[in-house]
C-alpha positions as CSV (number, residue, x, y, z in Angstrom):
1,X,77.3,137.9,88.7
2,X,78.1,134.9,86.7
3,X,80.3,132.2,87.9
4,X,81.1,129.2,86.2
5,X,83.4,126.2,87.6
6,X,85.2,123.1,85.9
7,X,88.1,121.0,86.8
8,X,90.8,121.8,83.8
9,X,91.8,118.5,81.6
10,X,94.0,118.0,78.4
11,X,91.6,117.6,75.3
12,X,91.2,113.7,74.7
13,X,87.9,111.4,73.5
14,X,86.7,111.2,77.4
15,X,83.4,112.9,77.9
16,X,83.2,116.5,79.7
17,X,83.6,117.1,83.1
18,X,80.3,118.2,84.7
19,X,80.7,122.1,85.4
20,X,78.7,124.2,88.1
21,X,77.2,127.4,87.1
22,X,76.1,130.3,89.8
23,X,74.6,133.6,89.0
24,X,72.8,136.2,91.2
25,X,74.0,138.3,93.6
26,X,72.8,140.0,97.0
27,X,71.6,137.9,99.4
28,X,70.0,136.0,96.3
29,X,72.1,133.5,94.3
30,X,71.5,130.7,91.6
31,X,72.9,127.0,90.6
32,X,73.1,125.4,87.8
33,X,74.7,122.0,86.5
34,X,76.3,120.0,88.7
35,X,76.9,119.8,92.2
36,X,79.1,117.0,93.1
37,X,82.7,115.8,93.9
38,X,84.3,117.3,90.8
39,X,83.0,120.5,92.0
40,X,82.5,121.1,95.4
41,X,85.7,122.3,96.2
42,X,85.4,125.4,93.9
43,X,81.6,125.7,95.3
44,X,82.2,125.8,98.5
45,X,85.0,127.9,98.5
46,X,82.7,130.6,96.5
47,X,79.9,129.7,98.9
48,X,82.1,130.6,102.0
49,X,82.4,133.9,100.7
50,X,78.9,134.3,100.1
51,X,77.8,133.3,103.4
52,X,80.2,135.6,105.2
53,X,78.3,138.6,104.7
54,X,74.9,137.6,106.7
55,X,72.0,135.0,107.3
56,X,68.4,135.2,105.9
57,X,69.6,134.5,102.1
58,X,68.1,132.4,99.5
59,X,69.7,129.7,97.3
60,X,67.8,128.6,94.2
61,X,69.3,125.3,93.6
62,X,66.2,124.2,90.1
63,X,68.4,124.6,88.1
64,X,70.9,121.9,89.0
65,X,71.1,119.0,87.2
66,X,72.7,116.2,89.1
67,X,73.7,116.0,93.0
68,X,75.5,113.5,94.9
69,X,76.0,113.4,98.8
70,X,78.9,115.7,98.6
71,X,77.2,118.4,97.0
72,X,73.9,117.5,99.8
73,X,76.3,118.0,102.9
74,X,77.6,121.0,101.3
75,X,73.5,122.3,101.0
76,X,72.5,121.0,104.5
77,X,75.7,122.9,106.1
78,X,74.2,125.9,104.6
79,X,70.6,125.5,105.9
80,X,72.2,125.1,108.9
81,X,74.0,128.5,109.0
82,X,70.2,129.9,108.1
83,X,70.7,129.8,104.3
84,X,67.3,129.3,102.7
85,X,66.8,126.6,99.9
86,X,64.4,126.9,96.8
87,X,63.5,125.4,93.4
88,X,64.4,122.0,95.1
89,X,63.3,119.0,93.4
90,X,61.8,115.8,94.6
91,X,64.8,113.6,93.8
92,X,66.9,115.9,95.2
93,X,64.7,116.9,98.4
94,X,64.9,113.1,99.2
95,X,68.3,112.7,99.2
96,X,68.9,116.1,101.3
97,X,66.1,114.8,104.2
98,X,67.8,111.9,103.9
99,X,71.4,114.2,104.9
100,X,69.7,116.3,107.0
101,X,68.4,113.6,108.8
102,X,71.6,111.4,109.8
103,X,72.7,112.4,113.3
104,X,76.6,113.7,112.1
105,X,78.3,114.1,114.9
106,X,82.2,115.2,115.1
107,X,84.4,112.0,116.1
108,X,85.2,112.4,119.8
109,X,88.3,113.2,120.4
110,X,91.0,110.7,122.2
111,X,92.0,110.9,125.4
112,X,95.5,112.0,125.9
113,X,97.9,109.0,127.4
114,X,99.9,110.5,130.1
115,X,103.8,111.3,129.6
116,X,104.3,108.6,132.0
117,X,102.4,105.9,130.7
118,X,103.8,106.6,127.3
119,X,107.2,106.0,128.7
120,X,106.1,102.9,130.3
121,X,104.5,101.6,127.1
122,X,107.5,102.4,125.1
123,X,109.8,100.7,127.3
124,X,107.7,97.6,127.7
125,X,107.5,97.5,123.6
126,X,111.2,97.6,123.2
127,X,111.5,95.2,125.5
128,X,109.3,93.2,123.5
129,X,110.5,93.9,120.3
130,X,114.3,92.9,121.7
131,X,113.5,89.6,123.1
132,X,111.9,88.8,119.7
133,X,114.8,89.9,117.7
134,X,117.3,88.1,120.0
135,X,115.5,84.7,118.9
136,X,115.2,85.7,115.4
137,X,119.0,86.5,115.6
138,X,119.9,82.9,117.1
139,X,117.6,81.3,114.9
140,X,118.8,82.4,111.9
141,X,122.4,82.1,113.3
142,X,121.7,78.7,113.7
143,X,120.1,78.2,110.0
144,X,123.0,80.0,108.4
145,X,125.8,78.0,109.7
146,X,123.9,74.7,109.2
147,X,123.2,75.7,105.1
148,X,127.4,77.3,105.2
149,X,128.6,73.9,106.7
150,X,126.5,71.8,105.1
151,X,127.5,73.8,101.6
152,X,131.4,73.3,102.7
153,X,131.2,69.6,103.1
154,X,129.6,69.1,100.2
155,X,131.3,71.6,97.2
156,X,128.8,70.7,94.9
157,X,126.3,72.7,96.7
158,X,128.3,75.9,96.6
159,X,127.8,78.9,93.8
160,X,131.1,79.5,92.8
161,X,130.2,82.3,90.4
162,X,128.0,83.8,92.4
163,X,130.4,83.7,95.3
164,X,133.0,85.7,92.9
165,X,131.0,88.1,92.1
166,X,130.1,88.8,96.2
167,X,134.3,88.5,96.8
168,X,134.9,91.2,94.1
169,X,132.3,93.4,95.0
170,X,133.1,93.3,98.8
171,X,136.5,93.0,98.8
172,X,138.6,94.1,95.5
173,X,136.1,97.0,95.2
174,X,136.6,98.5,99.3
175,X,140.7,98.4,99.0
176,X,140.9,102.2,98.4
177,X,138.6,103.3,101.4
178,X,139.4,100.6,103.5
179,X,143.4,101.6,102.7
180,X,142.9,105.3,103.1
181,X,140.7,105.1,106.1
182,X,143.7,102.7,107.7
183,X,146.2,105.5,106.7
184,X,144.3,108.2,107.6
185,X,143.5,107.0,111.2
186,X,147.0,105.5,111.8
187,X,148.2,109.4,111.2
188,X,145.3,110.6,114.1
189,X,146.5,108.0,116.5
190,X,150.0,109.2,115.7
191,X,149.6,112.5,115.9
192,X,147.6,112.5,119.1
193,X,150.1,110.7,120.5
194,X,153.1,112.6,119.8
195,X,150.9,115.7,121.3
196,X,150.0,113.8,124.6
197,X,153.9,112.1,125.5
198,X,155.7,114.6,124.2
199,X,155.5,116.7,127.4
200,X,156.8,113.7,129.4
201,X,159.8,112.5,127.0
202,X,157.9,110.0,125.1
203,X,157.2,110.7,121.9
204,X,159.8,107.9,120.8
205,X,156.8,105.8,122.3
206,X,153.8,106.7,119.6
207,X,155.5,103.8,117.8
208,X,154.7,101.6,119.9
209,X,151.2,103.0,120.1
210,X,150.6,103.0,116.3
211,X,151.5,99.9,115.3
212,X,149.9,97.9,118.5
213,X,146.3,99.7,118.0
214,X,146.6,99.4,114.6
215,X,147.1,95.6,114.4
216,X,145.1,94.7,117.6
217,X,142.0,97.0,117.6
218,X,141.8,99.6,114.8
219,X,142.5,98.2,111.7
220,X,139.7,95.3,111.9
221,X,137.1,97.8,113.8
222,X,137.3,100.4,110.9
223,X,137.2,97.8,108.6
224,X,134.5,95.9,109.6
225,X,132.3,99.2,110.5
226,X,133.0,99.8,106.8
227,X,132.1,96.3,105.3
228,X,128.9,96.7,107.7
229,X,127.9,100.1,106.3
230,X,128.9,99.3,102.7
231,X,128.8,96.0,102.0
232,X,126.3,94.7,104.6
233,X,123.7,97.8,103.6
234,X,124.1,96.0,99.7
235,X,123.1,92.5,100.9
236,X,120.3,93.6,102.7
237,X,119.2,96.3,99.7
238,X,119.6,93.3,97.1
239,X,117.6,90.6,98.8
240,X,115.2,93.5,99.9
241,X,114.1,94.5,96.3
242,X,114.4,90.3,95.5
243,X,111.6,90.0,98.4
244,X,109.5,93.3,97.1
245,X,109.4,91.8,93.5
246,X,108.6,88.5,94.9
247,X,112.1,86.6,93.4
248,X,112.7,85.1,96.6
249,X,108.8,83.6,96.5
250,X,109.8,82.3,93.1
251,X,112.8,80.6,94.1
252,X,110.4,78.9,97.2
253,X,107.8,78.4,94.5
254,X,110.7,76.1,92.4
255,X,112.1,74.3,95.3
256,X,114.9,76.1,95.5
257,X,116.0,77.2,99.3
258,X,116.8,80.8,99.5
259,X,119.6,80.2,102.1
260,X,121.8,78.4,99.9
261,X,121.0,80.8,96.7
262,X,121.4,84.0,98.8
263,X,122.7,83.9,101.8
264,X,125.5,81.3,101.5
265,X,127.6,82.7,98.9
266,X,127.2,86.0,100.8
267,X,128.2,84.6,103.8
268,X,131.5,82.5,102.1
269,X,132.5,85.7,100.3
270,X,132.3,88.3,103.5
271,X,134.3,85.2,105.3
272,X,137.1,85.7,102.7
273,X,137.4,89.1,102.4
274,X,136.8,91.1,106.0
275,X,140.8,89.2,106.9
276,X,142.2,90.1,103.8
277,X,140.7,93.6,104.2
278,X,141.7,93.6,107.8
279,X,145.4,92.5,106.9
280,X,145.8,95.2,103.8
281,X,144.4,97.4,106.8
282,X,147.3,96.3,109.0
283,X,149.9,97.4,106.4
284,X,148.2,100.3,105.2
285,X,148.1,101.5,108.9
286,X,151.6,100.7,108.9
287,X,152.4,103.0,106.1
288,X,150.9,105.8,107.8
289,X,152.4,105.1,111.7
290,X,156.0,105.4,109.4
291,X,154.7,108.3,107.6
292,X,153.7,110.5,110.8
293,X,157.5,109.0,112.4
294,X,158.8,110.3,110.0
295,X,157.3,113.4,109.7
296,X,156.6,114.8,114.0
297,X,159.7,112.2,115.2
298,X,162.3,112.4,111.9
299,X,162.5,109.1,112.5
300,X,164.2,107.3,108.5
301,X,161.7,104.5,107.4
302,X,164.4,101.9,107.9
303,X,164.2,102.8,111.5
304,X,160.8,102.4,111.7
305,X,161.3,98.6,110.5
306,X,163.9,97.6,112.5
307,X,161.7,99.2,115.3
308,X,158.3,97.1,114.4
309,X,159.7,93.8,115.4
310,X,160.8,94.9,119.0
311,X,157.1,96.3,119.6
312,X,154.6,94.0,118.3
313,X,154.8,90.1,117.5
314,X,152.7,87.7,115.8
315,X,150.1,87.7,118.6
316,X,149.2,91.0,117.8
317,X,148.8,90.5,114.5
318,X,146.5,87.2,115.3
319,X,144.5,88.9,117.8
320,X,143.4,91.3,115.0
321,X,142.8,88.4,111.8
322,X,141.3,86.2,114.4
323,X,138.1,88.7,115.3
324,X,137.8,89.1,111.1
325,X,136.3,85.8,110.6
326,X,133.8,86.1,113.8
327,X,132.8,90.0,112.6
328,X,132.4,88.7,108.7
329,X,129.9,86.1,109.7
330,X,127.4,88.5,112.1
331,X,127.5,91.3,109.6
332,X,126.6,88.9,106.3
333,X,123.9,87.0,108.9
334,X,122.3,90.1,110.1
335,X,122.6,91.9,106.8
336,X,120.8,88.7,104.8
337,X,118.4,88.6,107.7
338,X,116.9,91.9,107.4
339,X,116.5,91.5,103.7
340,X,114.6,88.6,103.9
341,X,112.0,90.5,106.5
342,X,111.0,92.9,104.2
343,X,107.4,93.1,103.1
344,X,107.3,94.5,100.2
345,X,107.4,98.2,100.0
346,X,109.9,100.3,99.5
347,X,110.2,102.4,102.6
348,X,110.1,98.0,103.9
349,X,113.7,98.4,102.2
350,X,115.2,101.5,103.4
351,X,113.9,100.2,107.5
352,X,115.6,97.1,107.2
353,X,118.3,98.3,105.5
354,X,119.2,101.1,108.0
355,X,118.5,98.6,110.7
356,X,121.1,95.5,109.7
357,X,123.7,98.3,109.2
358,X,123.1,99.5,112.8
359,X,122.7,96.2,114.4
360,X,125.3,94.9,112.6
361,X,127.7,97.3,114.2
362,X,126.4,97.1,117.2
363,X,127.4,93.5,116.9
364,X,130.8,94.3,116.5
365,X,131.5,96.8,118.7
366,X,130.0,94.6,121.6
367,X,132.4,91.6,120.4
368,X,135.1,93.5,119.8
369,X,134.6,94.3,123.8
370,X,134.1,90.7,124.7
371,X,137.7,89.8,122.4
372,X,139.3,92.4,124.3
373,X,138.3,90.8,128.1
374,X,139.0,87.4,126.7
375,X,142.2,87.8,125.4
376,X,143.1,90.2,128.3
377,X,142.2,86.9,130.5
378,X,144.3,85.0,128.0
379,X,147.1,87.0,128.4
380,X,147.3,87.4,124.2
């Protein structure tokens, strides 16, 4: 029995791979060539076999031509399962005594960390990791603003191109989903309404419901939950792969301050379009509260006009473009932030990235709840 092993390469220049040859059979078997790295796996798989059916068998191991300390743990394992080595040579009987002789011992295995403690551990590190991502949020709150303000007051310092191109991706680019999303959830608010006062006589009422959700509450949520998942996820993406390829350490390198080159025009351009966003958003929510009146209450759409000025006022409209501004400025600031704390790698990216978009809305939906107490207080 004849076996012969080699790892399989395309034909090029390079030199052979060192095969491994075994013959014999019984409890008697032969090597010959080379037992190392490139070949163990294929040895000791065939080895396995051999050894299965017994002790007290002989491996003739003169004929092998080179061994490294793979091949000598594979040999030593064997003499230790009562196979019997011959033929071995003095460079190669050095280097096995020298195996056999190291005290390899498994690594001990780890004490298991109670379910409790775990808990405890994992609390205490979020904890942790919250406080420290509060500051960095206030911090870089603070920077932001500073580089926006100081880039206001001085015109010079602003990027006008670059602040186009962030206006036209953000905002010319998101009127089709931002419009149908307005439309489509204007219709679900509708309808749901219609099905719960109906019963009591007050269908005529959804109206009222629409339009004042729409203009107060839904129409700048859904839009900035959008902008955060689409157009936040791109700042934080771009300046990700700028940080990987080490742009933004090129831009330190040439004295240029990355918060005015990247984060200022981003910042400018969400501040411009999140209210005109959230204002399309109004009317497109509009369209659809007149489209389900129309269709559940048969109400004409020149009814439904003369019907919007006796249910909502410019308040209403205000409370909604006043929040835009406030959620434009925490989405592009945590966006930009998260871009700049990647490492390097790409799964660095894809972390960061997923974590400004759900921070970011976080942000907003907590805000959005503190707009809503305030202006309740107010009496808005």
């Amino acid at each position: 029995m004849t076996s012969v092993f080699a790892n399989q390469q395309p034909a090029s220049k390079a030199p052979p791979r060192p095969t491994l040859a075994t013959s014999g059979e019984g409890d008697q078997l032969a090597l010959a060539g080379a037992l190392g790295i490139s070949t163990l796996a294929q040895a000791a798989s065939f080895l396995k076999k051999w050894t299965r059916r017994g002790p007290s068998r002989t491996l003739d191991i003169a004929r092998l031509d080179s061994l490294d300390t793979p091949g000598a743990l594979l040999l030593c394992g064997l003499r230790d399962k009562g196979i019997t080595l011959v033929g071995v040579s003095d460079e190669h009987r050095a280097l096995l005594d020298l195996i056999y002789g190291l005290d390899l011992k498994p690594l001990p295995k780890v004490a298991p960390v109670p379910r409790w403690r775990q808990a405890v551990i994992q609390l205490g590190k979020g904890a942790h990791d919250a406080r420290h991502d509060a500051v960095d949020l206030i911090t870089f709150i603070g920077r932001a603003a500073s580089w926006t303000f100081n880039a206001l007051i001085h015109p010079r310092c602003l990027r006008p191109a670059s602040i186009a191109r962030h206006i036209a991706e953000t905002g010319i680019h998101a009127l089709p989903i931002i419009g149908l999303m307005a439309f489509m959830i204007a219709i679900v608010i509708g309808y749901q309404g219609v099905a719960q006062l109906r019963p009591f006589g007050g269908e005529d009422f959804t109206i009222n419901l629409v339009a004042v959700s729409v203009l107060r509450e839904m129409a700048v949520l859904i839009t900035a939950i959008m902008v955060a998942g689409r157009s936040g996820s791109a700042f934080t993406a771009e300046i990700g792969v700028m940080r990987t390829r080490e742009e933004v350490d090129a831009l330190e390198v040439m004295g240029i301050e990355p918060m005015q080159v990247l984060v200022v025009p981003r910042i400018i351009a969400l501040l411009i379009t999140l209210p005109l966003l959230t204002f399309f958003a109004d009317i497109m929510g509009l369209i659809g509260g007149a489209a389900i009146s129309k269709v559940l209450l048969n109400v004409s759409l020149t009814q439904y006009l003369a019907r919007l000025p006796q249910v909502v006022d410019g308040s209403d409209l205000f409370v909604g473009l006043f929040k835009a501004p406030v959620f434009a400025f925490c989405i592009a600031v945590v966006s930009c932030m998260h871009g700049l704390r990647v490492s390097g790698s790409a799964e660095s990216v894809g972390r960061e990235t997923t974590r400004a978009v759900v921070k970011s809305i976080f942000l907003v939906l907590a805000l959005d709840a503190l707009f809503s107490i305030l202006f309740e207080r107010l009496g808005v």
